[in-house]
N, C-alpha and C positions, 0 to 999 in steps of 0.2 A: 504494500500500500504506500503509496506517494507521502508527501510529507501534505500536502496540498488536497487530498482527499480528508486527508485524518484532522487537518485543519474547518475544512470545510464542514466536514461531520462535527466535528466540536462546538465550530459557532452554530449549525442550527439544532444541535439538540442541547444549547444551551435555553432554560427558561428563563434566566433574568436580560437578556438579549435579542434584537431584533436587527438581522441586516438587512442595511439598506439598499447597498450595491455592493457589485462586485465586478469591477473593470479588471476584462480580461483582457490583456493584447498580446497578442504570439507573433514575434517577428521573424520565426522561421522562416526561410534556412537558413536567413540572417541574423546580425546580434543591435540593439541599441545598446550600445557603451557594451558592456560585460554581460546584460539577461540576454538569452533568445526567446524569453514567455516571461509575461509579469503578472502576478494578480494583485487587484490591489481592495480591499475588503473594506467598505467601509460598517462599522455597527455601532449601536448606541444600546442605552436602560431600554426596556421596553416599555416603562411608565415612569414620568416622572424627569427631572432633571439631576444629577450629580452634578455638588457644584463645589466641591473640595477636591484638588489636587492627590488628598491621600486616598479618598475613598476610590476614584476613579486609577489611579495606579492598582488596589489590591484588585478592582474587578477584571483590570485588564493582566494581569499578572495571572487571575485566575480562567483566562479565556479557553489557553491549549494547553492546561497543563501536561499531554504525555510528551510535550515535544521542548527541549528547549532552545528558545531564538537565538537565530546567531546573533541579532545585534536588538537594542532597545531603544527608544527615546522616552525618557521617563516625564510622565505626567512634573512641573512645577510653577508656584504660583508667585506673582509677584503682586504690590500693591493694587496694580489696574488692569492686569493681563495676567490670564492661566496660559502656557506652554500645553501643549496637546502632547499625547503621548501618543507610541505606534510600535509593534512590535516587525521585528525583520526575520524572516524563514527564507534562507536559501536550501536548493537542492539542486543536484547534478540530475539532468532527466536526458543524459545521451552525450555522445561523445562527436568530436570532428575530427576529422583526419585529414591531411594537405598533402600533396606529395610536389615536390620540386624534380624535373629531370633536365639536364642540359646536356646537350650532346656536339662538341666545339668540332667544327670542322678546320678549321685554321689550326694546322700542326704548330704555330710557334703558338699559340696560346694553352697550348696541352698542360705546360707549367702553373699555367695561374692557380694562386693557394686555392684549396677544395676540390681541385678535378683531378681525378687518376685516371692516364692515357686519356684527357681530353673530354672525361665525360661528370658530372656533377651530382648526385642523389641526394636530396634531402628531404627528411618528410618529420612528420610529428602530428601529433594529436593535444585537442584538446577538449576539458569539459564543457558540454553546454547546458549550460545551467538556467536555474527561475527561480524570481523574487517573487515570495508571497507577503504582502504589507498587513495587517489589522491593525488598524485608527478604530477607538474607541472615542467618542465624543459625549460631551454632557448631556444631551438628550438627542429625542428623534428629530429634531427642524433644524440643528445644527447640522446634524451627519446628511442630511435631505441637503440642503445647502452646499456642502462641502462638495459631498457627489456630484450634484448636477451644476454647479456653477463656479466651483473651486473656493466657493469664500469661509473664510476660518477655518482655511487646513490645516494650520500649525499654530495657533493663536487667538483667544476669545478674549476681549476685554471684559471685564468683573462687572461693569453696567451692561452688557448683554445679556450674562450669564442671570443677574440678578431681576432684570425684563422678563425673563422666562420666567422662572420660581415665582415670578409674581403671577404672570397670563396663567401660570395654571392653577393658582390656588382660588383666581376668577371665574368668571366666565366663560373663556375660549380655552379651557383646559383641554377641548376635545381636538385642537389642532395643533397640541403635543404630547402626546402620549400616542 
């Protein structure tokens, strides 16, 4: 099982969780930068807003626990802006292979460093690999945002944060949860 199925299986059988999206782009048989496939997962609380730094670290800490990420961005809060958190899953899903051959017909170029009697072999492999991203965000209308329009992907100010906690203790609570 991939690291990215057992991922995916995690976040939707989690219940205190709802994803919102999941930007998939496979740039096979090519690579951007280092991935050949990226997923990138966005999820939030399924009710409700998280609006402490710590609380939203342990749930996302608590996302996939059989696997551990190779790299983290940990949720932290400053005066007027939370730091968003994200967890990073690389995996090798196949390998590349190149082969170089040159074959010099100019008998004085036979000498050039790398060719014996005039001919060249080089090859090598490498992995190809994919990025799976989870961004956990403070509620549903921030990760809905982030998805579809890129805004507050790495950064919420504490008067947005606290806009919410207020709309839902209102009236329009039904258009965040």
């Amino acid at each position: 099982m991939t690291k990215l199925s057992q991922i995916k299986k995690a976040l939707e059988e989690n219940p205190e969780i709802i994803i919102i999206a999941a930007k998939d782009i496979n740039y096979l048989p090519g690579k951007d930068g280092f991935f050949s496939h990226t997923v990138d997962f966005f999820v939030a609380p399924r009710t409700g807003t998280i609006s402490t730094a710590e609380e939203l670290q342990t749930l996302m800490m608590s996302l996939i626990p059989e696997i551990k990420p190779t790299s983290v961005d940990n949720f932290r809060e400053e005066t007027d802006y939370m730091y968003l958190g994200k967890l990073y899953f690389d995996e090798c899903i196949g390998t590349r292979a190149a082969q170089v051959n040159i074959v010099l017909i100019d008998r004085d170029m036979f000498s050039t460093e790398g060719f014996v009697d005039g001919i060249f072999n080089q090859g090598g492999t490498e992995d190809v690999k994919r990025r799976v991203w989870v961004r956990l965000y403070p509620n549903v209308r921030t990760a809905m945002l982030s998805a579809e329009k890129g805004i507050d992907q790495f950064v919420i100010s504490r008067n947005k944060l606290n806009k919410f906690k207020k709309l839902e203790k209102g009236r329009f609570s039904k258009f965040f949860t």
